[in-house]
C-alpha positions as CSV (number, residue, x, y, z in Angstrom):
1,X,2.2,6.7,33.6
2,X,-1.0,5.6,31.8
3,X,-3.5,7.5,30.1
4,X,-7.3,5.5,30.6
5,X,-10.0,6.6,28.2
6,X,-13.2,5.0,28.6
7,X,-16.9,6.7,27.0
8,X,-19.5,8.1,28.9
9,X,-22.5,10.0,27.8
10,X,-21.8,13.4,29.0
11,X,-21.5,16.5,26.2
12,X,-17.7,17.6,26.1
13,X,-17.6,20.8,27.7
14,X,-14.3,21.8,27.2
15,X,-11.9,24.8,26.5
16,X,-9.5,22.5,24.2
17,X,-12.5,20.1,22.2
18,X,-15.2,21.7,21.1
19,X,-18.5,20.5,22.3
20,X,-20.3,17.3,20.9
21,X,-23.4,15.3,21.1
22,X,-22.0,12.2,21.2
23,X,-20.9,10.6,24.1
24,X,-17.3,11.3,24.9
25,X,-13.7,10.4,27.0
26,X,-13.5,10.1,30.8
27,X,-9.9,10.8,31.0
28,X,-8.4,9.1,34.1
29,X,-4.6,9.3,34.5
30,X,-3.3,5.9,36.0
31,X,0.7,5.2,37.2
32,X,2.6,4.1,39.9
33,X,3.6,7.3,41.3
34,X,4.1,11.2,41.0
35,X,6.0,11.7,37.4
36,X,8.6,14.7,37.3
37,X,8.0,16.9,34.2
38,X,10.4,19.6,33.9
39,X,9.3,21.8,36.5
40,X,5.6,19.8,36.6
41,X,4.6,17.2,38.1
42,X,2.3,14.5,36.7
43,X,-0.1,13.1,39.8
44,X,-1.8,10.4,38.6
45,X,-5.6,9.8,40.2
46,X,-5.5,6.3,40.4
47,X,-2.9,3.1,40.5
48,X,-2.5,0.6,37.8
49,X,-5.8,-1.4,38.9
50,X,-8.1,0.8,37.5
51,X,-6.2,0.1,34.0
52,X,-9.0,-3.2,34.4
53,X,-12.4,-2.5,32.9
54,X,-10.8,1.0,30.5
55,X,-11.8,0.7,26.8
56,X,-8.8,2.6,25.6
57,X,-5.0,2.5,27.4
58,X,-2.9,5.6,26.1
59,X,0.5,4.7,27.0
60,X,2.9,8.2,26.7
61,X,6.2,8.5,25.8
62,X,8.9,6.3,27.8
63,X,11.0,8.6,29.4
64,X,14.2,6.5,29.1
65,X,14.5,4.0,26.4
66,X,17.7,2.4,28.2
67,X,15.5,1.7,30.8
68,X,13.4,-1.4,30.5
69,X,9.9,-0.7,32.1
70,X,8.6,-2.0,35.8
71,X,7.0,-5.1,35.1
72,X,4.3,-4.0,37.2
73,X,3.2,-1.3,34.6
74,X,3.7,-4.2,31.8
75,X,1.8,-5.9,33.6
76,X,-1.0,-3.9,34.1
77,X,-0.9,-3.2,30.3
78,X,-0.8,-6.9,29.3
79,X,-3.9,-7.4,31.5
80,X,-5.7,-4.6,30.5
81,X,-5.0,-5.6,26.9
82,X,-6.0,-9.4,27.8
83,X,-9.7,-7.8,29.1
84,X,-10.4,-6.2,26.0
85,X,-9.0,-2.6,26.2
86,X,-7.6,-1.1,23.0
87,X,-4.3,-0.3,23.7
88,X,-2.0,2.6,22.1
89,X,1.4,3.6,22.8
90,X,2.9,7.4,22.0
91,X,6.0,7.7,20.3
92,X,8.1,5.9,22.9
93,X,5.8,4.4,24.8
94,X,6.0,1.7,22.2
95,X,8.8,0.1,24.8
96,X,5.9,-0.7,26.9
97,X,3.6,-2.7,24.8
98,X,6.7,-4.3,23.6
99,X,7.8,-5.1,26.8
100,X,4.2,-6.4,27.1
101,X,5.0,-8.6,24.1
102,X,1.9,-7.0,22.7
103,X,3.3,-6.2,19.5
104,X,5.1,-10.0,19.1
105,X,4.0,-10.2,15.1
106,X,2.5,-7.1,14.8
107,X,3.8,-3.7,12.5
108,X,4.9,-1.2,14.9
109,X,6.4,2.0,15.0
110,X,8.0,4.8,17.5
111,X,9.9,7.7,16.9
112,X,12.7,7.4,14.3
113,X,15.5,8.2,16.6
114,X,14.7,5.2,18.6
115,X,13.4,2.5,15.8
116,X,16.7,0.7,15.3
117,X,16.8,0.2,19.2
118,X,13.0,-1.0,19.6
119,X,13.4,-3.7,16.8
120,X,16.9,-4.7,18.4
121,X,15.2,-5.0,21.4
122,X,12.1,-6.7,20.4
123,X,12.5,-8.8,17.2
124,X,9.4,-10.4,17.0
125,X,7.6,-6.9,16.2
126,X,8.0,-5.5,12.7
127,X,9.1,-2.3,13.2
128,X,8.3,0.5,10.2
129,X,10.7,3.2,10.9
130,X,9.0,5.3,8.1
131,X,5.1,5.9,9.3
132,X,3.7,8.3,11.3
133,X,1.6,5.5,13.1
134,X,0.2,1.8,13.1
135,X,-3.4,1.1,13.4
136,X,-3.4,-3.4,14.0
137,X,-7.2,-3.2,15.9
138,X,-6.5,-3.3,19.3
139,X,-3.2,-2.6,19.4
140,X,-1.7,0.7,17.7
141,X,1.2,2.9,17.7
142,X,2.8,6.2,16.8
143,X,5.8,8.0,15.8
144,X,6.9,11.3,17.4
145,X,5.0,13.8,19.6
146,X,3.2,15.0,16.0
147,X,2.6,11.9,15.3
148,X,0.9,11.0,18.3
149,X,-1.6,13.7,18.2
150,X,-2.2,12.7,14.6
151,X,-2.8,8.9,16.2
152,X,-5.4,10.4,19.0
153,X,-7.5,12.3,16.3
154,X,-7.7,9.1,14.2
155,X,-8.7,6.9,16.8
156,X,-11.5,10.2,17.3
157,X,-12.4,9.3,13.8
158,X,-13.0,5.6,14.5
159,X,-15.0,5.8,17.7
160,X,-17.1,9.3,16.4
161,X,-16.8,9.8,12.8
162,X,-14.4,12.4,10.8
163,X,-16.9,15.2,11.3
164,X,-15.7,15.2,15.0
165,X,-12.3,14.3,14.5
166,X,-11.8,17.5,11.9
167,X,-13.7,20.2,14.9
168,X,-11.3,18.7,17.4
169,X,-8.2,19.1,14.5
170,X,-9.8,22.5,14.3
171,X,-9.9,23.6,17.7
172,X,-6.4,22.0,17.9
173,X,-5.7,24.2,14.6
174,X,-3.8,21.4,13.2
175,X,-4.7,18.9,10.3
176,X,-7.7,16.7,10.4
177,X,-6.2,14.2,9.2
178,X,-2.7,12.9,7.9
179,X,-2.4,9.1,7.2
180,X,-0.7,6.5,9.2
181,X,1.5,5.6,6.2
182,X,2.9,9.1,5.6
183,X,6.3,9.3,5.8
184,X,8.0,10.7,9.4
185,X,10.4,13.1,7.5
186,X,7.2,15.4,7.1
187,X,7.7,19.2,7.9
188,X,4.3,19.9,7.9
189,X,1.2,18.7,5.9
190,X,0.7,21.3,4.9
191,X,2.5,25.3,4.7
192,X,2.6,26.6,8.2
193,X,4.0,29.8,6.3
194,X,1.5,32.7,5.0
195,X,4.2,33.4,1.9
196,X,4.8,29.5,1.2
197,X,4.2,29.4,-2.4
198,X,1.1,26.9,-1.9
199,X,-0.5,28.5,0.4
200,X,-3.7,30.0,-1.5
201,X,-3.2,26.5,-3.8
202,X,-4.4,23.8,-1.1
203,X,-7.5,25.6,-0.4
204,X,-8.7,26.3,-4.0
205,X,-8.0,22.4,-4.5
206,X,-10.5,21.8,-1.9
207,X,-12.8,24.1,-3.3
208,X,-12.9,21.5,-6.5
209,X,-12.6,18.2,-5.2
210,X,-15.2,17.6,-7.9
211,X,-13.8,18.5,-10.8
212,X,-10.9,16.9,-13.2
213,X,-7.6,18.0,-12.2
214,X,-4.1,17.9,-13.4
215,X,-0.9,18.5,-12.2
216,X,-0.9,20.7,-14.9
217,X,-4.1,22.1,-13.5
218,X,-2.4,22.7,-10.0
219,X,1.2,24.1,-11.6
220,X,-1.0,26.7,-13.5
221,X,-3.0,27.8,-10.7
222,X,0.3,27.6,-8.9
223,X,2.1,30.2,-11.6
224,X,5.1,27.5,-11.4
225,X,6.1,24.1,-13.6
226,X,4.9,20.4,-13.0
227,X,8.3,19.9,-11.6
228,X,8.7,23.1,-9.3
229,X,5.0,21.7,-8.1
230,X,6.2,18.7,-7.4
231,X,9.2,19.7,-5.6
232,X,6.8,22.0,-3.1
233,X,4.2,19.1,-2.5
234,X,7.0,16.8,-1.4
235,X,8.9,19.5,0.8
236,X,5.3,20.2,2.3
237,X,3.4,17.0,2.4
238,X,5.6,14.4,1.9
239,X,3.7,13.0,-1.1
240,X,3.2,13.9,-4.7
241,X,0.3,16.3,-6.0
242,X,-1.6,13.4,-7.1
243,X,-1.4,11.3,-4.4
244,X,-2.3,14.4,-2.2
245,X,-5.5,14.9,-4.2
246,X,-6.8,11.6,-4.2
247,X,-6.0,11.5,-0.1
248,X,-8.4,14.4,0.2
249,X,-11.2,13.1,-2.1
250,X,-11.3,9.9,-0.1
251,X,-11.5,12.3,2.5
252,X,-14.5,14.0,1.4
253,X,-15.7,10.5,0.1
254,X,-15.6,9.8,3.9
255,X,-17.7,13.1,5.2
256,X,-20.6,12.1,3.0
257,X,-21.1,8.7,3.6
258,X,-21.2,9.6,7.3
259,X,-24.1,12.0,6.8
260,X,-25.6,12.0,3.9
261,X,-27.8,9.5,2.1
262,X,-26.5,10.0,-1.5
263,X,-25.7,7.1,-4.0
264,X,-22.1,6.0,-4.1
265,X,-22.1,7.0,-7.7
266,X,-23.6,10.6,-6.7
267,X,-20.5,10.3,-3.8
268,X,-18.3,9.3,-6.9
269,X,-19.1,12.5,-9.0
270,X,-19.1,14.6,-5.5
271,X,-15.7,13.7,-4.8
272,X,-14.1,13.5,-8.7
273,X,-13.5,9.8,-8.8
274,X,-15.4,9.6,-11.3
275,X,-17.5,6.1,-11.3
276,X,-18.8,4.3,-8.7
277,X,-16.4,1.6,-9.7
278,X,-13.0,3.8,-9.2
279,X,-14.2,5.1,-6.4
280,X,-14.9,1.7,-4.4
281,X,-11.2,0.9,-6.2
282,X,-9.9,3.7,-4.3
283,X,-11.6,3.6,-1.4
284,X,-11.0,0.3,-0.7
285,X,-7.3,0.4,-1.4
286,X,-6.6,3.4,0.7
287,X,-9.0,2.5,3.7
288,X,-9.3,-1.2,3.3
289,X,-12.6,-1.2,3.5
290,X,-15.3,-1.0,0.7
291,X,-17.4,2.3,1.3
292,X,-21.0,0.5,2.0
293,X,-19.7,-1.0,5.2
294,X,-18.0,2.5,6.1
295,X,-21.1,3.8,6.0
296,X,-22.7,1.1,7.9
297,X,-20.3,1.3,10.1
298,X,-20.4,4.8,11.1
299,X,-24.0,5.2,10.8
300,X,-24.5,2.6,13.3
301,X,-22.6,4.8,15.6
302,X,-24.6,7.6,15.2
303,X,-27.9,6.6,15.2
């Protein structure tokens, strides 16, 4: 089965997303035939033809990884992918698209029970057993079923800036946004639990993106040491205090150069980078981009 997602200009109306101005997904569900689910069935509402002419291909998981895929469907993919369709696989579907040799030189991922097997398979891809997903252009992949939704939201992000992305993570009532590079072996971003003991602290972070913090800040707040903090931040967002702070100034960095017109040093202050120059340090290294053609970039999408 194949997922097609191409725009149109219609306001999302939905019970899941919340409603937008911008123009949205036409979600058409292409295969080669009815697709047991459990007790479901998945009928798809169109054959693999229509796969010609999609912007995006959402390829789901692969139901059986010991079971090379019809080469009509890798077909279809490497011809869809050959018109100009981005193309993204979910946590096993990455069998596909290597199938489809579309990830011959290209970092890849799938879920870790099955990344030993996929490079085996397919040497020429560069399989990264430890991110959550691979963003190469027009080619992209993801790790488990988490993972995958974190994969759809960012590619939200890209075509409609993060203001969208975070109400569809809110709707959704999951993260906005987790990086591609995190680590699989995540639990959860961040506590699921009411009595985690950094519940209260992520949101009072938030709350001073602008100011200087320490992790001696953060452990104080916390009512714990530097190296209890530490050990918490790691169970519940795979990275260190640090690190986790700077990820979420970058992402505040990103919300205001989508919609407001402040100067990159006022941005700089905003987010508690500091200059303008650490913060196009930062920004570039963690987005690989510098921040004046983000903004560029994603106000010429929404103007």
């Amino acid at each position: 089965m194949v997922t097609d997602f191409a725009t149109s200009a219609e306001t999302v109306k939905d019970p899941i997303v919340p409603a937008v101005t911008v123009p949205w997904y036409d979600l058409t569900v292409c295969g080669l035939d009815i697709v047991p689910f459990g007790r479901f069935h998945v009928e798809p509402d169109h054959g693999l033809d229509q796969l010609q002419g999609a912007g995006t291909v959402i390829v789901p998981g692969w139901a059986d990884v010991d079971v090379i895929p019809p080469a009509e469907l890798v077909d279809a993919v490497r011809a869809a992918h050959d018109a100009g369709a981005r193309v993204a696989s979910l946590c096993t579907g990455a069998f596909v698209l290597a199938e489809a040799g579309l990830l011959n030189g290209k970092r890849a991922t799938t879920h870790w029970e099955h990344t030993a097997l996929l490079a085996a398979r397919y040497p020429e891809a560069e399989v990264d057993p430890d991110v959550l997903y691979v963003d190469n252009g027009s080619v992209l992949t993801s790790a488990g079923k988490a993972a995958a939704l974190d994969l759809c939201l960012h590619l939200v992000r890209l075509d409609h800036r993060s203001s969208i992305a975070n109400a569809v993570a809110r709707r959704l009532v999951v993260p906005p946004h987790r990086p591609g590079g995190q680590a699989q072996f995540v639990t959860a971003p961040v506590p699921a639990q009411d009595d985690h003991p950094l519940t209260a602290l992520f949101p009072w972070i938030i709350e001073r993106l602008d100011q200087p913090l320490t992790v001696e800040n953060l452990a104080r707040q916390a009512r714990m040491s530097s190296r209890h903090l530490g050990r918490h931040f790691r169970a519940a967002t795979g990275t260190t205090p640090l690190r986790w702070l700077l990820a979420q100034r970058i992402r505040h960095a990103q919300e205001l150069l989508e919609k407001t017109d402040d100067s990159i040093d006022t941005v700089a202050a905003a987010t508690g980078t500091g200059t303008a120059t650490a913060l196009r340090r930062h920004f570039n290294r963690t987005l690989g981009v510098p921040q004046d053609t983000y903004r560029r970039t994603f106000r010429s999408r929404t103007q």
